[in-house]
N, C-alpha and C positions, 0 to 999 in steps of 0.2 A: 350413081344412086338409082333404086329402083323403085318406080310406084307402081305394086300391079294391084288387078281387081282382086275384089274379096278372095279370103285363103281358098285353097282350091284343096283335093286330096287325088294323090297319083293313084291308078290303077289298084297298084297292091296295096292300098288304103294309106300308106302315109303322107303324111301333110306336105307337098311344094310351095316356097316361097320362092318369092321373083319368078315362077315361071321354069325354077331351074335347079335350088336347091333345097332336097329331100332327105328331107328330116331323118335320122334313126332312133337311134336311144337316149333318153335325158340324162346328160351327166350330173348336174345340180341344179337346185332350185333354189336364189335368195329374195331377198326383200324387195330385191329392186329391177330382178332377170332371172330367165332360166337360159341355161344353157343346153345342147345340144350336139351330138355328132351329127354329123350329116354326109352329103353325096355333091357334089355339083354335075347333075346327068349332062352341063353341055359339054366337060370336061373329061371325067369320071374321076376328077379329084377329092379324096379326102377333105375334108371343110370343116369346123365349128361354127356353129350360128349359135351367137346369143341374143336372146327375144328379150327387150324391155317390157317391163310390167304394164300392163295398158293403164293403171291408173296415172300411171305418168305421164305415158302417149297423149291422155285424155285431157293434159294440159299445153297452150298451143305454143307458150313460153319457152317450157321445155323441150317440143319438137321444134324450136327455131335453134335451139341452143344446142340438141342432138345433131341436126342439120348441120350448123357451121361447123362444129368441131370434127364429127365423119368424114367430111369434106376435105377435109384438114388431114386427117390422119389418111387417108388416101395417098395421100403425096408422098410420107413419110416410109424412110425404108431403112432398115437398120438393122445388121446380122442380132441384134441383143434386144429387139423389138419384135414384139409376133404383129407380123406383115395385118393391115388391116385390107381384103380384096376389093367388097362389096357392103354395100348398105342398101335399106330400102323399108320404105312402109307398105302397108298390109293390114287386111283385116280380121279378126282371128276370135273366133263367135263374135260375131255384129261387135265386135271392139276392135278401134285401132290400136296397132302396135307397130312398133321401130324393131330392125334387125338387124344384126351387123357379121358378117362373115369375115369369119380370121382363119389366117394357117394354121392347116392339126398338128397338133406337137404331141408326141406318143410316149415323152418321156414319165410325165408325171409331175406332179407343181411340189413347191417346196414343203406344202401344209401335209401332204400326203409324206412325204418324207418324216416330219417332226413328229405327225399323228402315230408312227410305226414305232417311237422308240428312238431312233438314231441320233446320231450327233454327229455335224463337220466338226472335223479337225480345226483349229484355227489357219493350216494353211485353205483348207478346202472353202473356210468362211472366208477368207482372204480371196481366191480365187473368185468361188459365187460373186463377193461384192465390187470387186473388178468389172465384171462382166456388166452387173445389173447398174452399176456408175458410167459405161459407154452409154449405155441402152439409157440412161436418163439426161447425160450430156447432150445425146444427140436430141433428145426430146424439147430439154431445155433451152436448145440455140434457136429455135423455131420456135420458141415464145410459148410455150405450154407447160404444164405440170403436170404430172402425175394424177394427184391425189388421192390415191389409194393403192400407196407401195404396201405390202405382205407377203406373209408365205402363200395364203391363196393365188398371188397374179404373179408370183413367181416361176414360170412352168417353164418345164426342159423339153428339146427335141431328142429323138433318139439319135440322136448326132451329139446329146451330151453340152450342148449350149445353153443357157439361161436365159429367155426372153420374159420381158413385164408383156403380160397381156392388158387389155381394155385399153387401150391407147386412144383417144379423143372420147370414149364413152364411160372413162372411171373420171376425169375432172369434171365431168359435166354433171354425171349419180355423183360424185362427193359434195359437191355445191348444193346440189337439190338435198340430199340427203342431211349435212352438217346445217343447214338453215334451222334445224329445232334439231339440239345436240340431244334433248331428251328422246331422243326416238332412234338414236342410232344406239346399236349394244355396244354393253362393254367389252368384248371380246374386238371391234372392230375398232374399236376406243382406244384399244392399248397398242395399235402402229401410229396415234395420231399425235401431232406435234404440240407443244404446247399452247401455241396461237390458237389452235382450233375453241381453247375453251375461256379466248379472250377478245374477239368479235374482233379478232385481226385475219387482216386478207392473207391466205394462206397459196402460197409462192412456190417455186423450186426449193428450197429449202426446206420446205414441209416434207417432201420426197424424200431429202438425206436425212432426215431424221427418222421418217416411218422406215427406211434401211435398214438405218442405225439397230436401230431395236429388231425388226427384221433378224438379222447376222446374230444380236446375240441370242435371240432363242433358239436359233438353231445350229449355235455353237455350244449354249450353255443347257436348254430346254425350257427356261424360263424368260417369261415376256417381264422385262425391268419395269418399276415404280406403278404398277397398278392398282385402284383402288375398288370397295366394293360397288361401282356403278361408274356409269359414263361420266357422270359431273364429277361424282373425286378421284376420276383418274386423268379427267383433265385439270382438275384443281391442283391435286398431287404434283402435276410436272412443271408447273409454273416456278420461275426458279431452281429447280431442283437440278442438281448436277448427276449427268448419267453413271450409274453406280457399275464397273465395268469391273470383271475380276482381273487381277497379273497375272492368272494361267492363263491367258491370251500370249504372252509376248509381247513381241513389237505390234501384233495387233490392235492389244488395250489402251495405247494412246489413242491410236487414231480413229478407235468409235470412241470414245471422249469426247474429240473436239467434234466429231460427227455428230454426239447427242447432245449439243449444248442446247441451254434451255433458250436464250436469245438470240433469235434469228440472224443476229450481226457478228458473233462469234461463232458461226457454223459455219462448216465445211462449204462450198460448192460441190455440185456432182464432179466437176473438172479438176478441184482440187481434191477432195475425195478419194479419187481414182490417182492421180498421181502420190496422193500418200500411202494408198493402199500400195502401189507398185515399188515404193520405194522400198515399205517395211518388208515386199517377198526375198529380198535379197538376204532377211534375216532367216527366212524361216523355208524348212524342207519342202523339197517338192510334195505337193500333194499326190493324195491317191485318187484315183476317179470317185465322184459322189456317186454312192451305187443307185439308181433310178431305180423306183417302184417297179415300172412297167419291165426290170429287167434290161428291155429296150439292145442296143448295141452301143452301150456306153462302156464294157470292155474294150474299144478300140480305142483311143484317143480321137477328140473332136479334131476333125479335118482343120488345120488354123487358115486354108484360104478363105472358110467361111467368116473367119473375123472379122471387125468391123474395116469398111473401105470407106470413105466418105460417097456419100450419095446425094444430089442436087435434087429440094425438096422442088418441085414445080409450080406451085402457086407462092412460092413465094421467095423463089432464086436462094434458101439460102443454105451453105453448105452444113452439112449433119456430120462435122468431124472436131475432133479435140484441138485442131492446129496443128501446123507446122512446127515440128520440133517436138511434140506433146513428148512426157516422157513415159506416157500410156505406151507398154509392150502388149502388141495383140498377142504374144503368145505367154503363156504364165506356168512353170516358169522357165530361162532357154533351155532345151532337153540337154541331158545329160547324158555324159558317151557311159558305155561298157567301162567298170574297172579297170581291163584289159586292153582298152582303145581309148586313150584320152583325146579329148579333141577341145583345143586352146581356142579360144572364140574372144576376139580383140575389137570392140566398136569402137568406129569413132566416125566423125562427123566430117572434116576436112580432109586431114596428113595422116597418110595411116601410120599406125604403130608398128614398133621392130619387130620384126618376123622371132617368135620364140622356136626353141629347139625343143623338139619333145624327146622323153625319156629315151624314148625308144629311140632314137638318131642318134643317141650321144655313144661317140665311141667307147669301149669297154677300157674300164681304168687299170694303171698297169698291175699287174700283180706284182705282191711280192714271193721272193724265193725262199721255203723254208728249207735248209740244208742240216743234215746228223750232225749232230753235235761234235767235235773232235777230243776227244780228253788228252791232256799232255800228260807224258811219263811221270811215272809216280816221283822221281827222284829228281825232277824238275820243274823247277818256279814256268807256269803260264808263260810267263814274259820272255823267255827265254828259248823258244819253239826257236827251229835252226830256220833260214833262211831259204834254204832247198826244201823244207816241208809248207814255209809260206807262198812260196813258187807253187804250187801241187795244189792250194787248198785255193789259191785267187785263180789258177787255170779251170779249176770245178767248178767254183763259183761263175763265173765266165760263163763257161759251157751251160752252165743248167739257166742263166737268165736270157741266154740267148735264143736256147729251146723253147723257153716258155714265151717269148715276145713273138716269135715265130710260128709257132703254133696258135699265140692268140690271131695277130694278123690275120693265119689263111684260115682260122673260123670267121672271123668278120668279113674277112670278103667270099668267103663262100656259100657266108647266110642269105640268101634271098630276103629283100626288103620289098614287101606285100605294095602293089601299087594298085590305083581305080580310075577304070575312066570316068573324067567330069561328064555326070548326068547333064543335059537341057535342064537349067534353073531359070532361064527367062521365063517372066509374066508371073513365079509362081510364089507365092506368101513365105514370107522370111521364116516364120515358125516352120514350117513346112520342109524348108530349104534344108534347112538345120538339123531336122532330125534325117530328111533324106541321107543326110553326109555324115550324121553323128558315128558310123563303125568305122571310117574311113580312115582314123589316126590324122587325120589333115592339122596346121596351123592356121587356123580361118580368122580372116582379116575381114571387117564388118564395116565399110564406108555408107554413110550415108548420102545422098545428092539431092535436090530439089528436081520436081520433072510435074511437069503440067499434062503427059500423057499418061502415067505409069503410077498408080495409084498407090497411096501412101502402105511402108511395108512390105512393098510387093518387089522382088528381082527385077534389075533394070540388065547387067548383065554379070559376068562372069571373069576371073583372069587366074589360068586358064580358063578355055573358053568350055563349051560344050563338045565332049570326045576325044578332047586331050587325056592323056594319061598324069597322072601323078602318086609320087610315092608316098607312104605314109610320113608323116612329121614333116612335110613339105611344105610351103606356103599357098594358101590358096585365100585367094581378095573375091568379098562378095559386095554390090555395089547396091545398095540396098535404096529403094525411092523415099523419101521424105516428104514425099506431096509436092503441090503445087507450091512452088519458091512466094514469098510472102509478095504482096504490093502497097505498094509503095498509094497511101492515097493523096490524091491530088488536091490543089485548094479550087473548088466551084464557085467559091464568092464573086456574082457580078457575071457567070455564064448563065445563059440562055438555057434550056432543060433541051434545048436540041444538041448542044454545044456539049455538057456532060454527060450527055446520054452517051455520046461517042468516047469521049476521053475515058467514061468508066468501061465499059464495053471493051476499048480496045487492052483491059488490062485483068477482063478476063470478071468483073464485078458488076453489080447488078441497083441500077438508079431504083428507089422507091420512091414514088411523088406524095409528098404533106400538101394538107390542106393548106394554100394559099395565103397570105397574108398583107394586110394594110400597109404600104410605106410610104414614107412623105418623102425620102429621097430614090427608091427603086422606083426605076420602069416596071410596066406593068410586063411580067413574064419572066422578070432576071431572078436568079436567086438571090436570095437574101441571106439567107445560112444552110449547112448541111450537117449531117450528122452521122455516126454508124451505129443504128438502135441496139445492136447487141452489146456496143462497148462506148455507151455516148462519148468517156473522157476522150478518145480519140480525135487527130486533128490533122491537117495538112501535115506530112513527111511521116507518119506513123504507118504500120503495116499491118498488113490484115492478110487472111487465108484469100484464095481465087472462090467467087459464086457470093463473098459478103454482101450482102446488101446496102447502098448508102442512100437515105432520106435526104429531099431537098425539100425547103420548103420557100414557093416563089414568092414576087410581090404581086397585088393586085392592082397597085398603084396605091395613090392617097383614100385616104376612109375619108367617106362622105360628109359633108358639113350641114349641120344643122342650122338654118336661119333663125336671125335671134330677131328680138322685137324692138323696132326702131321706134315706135310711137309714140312722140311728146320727147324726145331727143330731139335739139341742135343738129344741122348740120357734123359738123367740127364731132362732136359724140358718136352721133350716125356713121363715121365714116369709120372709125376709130374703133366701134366695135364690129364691124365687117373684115376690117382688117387684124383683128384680134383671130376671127375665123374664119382667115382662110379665104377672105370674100370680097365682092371689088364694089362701091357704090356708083349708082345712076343718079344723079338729081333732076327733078325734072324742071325744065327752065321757068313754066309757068305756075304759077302759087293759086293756089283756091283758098277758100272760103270752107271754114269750120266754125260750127255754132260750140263742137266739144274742146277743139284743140287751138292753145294760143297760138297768137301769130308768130311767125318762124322757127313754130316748131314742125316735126315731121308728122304726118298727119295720116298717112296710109303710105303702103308697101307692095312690092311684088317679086317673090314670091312672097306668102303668108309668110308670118310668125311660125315654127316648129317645120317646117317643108324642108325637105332632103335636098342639098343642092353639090354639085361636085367643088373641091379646092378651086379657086379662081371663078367663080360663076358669080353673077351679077344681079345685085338687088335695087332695083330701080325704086325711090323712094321719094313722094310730097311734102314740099312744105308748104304747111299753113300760111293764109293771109288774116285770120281768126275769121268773126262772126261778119255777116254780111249789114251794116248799120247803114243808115241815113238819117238826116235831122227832118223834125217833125215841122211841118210849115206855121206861121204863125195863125193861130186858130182864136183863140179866147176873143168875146167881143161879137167875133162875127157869128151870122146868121145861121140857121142850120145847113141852106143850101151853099151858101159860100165855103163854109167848113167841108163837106162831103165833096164837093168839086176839087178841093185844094187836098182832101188827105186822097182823093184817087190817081190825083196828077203827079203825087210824092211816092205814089208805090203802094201805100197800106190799103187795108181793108178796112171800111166804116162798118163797125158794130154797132152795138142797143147809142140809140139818142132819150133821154130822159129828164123830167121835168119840163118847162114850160118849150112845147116845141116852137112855137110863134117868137121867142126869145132868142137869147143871143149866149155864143159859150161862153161858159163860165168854169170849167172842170173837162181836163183829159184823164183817161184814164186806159194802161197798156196792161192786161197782164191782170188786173185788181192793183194793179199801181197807179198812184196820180203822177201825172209828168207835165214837165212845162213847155212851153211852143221854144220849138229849137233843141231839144233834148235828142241825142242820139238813137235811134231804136232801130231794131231788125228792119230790114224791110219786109215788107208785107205784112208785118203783125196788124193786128185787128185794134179797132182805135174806136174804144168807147166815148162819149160826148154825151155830159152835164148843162143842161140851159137852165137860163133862167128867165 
């Protein structure tokens, strides 16, 4: 990512951003970016830059959300993805704006195709939707969507390929954008899924739908169940089952189930694509889709460039359909010359019986046509003498023998066309395949797992490379299947040093979950694991090499909250400490509470509500209650006898009243009268009545 200063303008006055890439011509402008060719002078590569609208920049939600997802698409590489290089912010008249630089693609996008008039074939729709289903599988294995599949982000290299542009910066504009449906158009409206106009979170599956519809306008020229505005064209689709014509073929089941209206009866892109594959077996090879730009899409797209799995880096996790997919990167296998058949036999383990092509099969015998003989007029057929049948089976003889003869020494004196076996190591099975298609060969097609030799691509050859072979001959090509599946392991009760190894050594990639509470896990062991792309997964199940597997550890026990012992029993007190978790202290010596009976608990340590760990200790008093003594005997005597006698007992002599020269006659604690020997606090204050 790049932050430079304010926009700058190069010499020959067009605008540089980052320092490096220089603007040319605007290729479009929408609501929410423009776009641009450009230059990159550190390179002198060809570039696109698309500028976000700075009213968006302008919010700082969306430059965090622009951020992470850039970021993210960075890592991402995929022959059916327009590679994202470079990002960066920038100022561009006193406003901030975001940037994103993608590979030029010179072929022309699909909108430009539909906008001319034209129409794919349903194999050609078939093909396009092949392609644009790797290009969103791989998207989708790494946790993102689309959201904004069309014929506009549909755009070709002049190599003839289909790549989805806006990769992490069209989910992030559809989120922002789809937040008020009223403001998106309808024209943008009608790739969108029906969730979109039902404040449901829209998913990978939103992507095979805006396909869906995608293929048929520009197989058929018209975008299915639109209404006149954004709201009744998402109202419109809700329920509604995709209205798909039978001039498709085997095509028109499978956007069917691609356009259903509920998200849980749709396709995946993975499925998707393997249904699409399945139905090409029904339907003719296509023709090149002619590209606008002209371009060099007369040649056929080179098939090495097909999709290979590629390891995203921030986040280990492999961008391929799996092992075994029955996705064929080439679509569909080339086909030999009328003239040159060539038998093409896949299989997966035990090859199949080597067939005999036309051309090897010895020529069958002929028959001999011989003149007729007619029997004499004044003789029955049947009756031909014996010495004339001698004569006619010596001819016959002689002429079958000439012609076995003469076929022989043409057969063996025809030259049978041989080739030498091309170097097919490293190179892409579509590739292979048409290399060898004039060849007349019987091609055996094994597949093998291989952790070096990337999926589809020649591992070797039998013949090898330079050997000679004749037409109709056997020839085994040993085709890679990816990395051989793993096996994953159960982590329950290992340490995340412990799994980090055990996954590592098998080629897969630990992700750490936030940690979690347990009352029986050590603090650091896992607790569970999981594989987020396919949670049902579980010990002994297999998975592609680069998957990623979450663990999530323990923290140990979750904290215990101290409860309130106060005016509880011992026997109580103990009972609920031990309820949570928690061990009691008593303390041996009891006090004095004027609030709390005697033997109950009276204060604690820690507080009531304090955080204390599983097994921690709450030290806790019990009451002896209020601190009393008896009052000495008073009534009768004199005032000084009295005050002598209540200060030697503890209390304080308050108001004396009435006759002081007199003798008591009335105690009073509180505004209560009490009698000599009555219980009272100590120290309370002790009114005194004379008379």
């Amino acid at each position: 990512m790049v932050v430079n200063d304010p926009g700058r303008q190069a010499s020959s006055g067009a605008r540089v951003l980052g320092g490096r890439y220089r603007l040319l011509a605007r290729r479009g402008t929408g609501y929410d970016a423009a776009v641009f060719d450009a230059v990159d002078d550190t390179t002198d590569q060809r570039v696109t830059v698309k500028v976000v609208h700075p009213d968006l920049c302008a919010d700082p939600d969306i430059r965090v959300r622009l951020a992470s997802a850039l970021d993210q698409a960075l890592t991402v590489r995929h022959a059916h993805l327009a590679s994202v290089l470079d990002w960066g912010s920038e100022q561009w008249n006193e406003r901030d704006i975001v940037y994103v630089v993608v590979e030029h693609l010179g072929g022309g996008s699909l909108r430009e195709i539909i906008d001319r008039g034209r129409r794919l074939s349903p194999s050609q729709g078939l093909q396009l939707g092949l392609e644009v289903c790797r290009g969103l599988a791989a998207l989708h294995e790494v946790q993102h969507a689309h959201g904004d599949v069309r014929p506009s982000t549909v755009v070709f290299g002049t190599d003839g390929r289909a790549r989805l542009v806006d990769i992490g910066i069209g989910e992030v504009l559809a989120q922002v954008n789809w937040a008020d449906p009223t403001r998106v158009t309808n024209e943008r409206a009608g790739y969108a899924a029906p969730e979109r106009g039902q404040d449901s979170e829209i998913g990978p599956k939103g992507d095979v739908y805006s396909l869906c519809v995608t293929l048929l306008e520009a197989t058929s020229g018209q975008v299915p169940l639109v209404g006149e505005s954004t709201v009744a064209t998402l109202q419109g689709r809700v329920g509604k089952l995709m209205p798909v014509s039978a001039d498709l073929g085997p095509l028109a089941s499978v956007l069917e189930r691609a356009g259903r209206p509920d998200p849980a009866d749709r396709w995946t892109a993975v499925e998707f694509g393997r249904a699409l594959a399945q139905a090409s077996a029904s339907l003719p090879r296509p023709a090149p889709i002619p590209l606008v730009s002209g371009g060099l899409f007369n040649n056929p797209p080179d098939a090495a460039t097909q999709a290979v799995p590629v390891v995203a880096a921030a986040t280990g996790a492999v961008v391929a359909l799996g092992v075994g997919d029955p996705y064929d990167p080439t679509f569909p296998t080339p086909r030999p010359a009328a003239d040159q058949p060539l038998t093409v036999v896949e299989q997966t383990d035990t090859p199949a019986p080597t067939t005999v092509s036309p051309a090897m099969a010895p020529p069958s015998p002929a028959t001999a046509v011989l003149p007729a003989v007619d029997a004499p007029a004044d003789e029955a057929p049947q009756r031909v003498s014996w010495l004339r049948k001698l004569r006619l089976g010596r001819l016959l003889l002689v002429a079958v023998l000439g012609f076995a003869v003469g076929a022989a020494l043409g057969f063996l004196l025809t030259p049978i066309a041989s080739h030498e076996v091309p170097d097919l190591v490293g190179v892409e099975r579509g590739e292979a395949l048409n290399t060898i298609s004039e060849f007349g060969w019987q091609v055996t097609i094994t597949r093998e797992a291989s952790d070096t030799v990337p999926i589809d691509v020649v591992i070797r050859t039998e013949p090898v490379a330079g050997e000679t072979v004749r037409e109709g001959e056997a020839f085994d090509m040993v085709v890679s299947n990816g990395p051989a599946p793993r096996e994953l392991p159960d982590l329950d009760g290992l340490t995340v040093e412990e799994a980090t190894a055990q996954l590592a050594s098998l080629g897969l990639v630990l992700l750490q979950g936030e940690p979690e509470f347990s009352e029986t896990v050590p603090v650091g062991v896992i607790l569970r694991w999981s594989v987020p792309v396919a949670p049902t997964l579980g010990a002994g199940d297999t998975v592609v090499i680069g998957t990623g597997v979450e663990v999530i550890t323990s923290k140990g026990p979750a904290p215990r909250v101290v409860p309130d012992l106060t005016g509880l029993d011992p026997a109580a007190a103990e009972a609920v400490l031990a309820q949570n978790g928690l061990t009691g202290n008593q303390v041996a010596e009891q006090q004095f509470s004027d609030t709390v009976a005697a033997g109950l608990v009276m204060s604690q340590d820690p507080a009531p509500g304090t955080a204390a760990s599983r097994g921690g200790t709450v030290t806790y008093v019990i009451s002896k209650g209020p601190d009393v003594v008896p009052l000495p005997p008073l009534v009768g005597r004199s005032l000084g006898d009295a005050t002598a006698a209540l200060v030697s007992s503890g209390f304080q002599v308050g108001q004396a009243t009435g006759n002081i020269l007199g003798t008591v006659s009335e105690i009073q604690v509180d505004g209560v009268s009490v009698v000599d020997g009555a219980a009272v606090r100590r120290g309370a204050t002790v009114n005194l009545v004379l008379i």
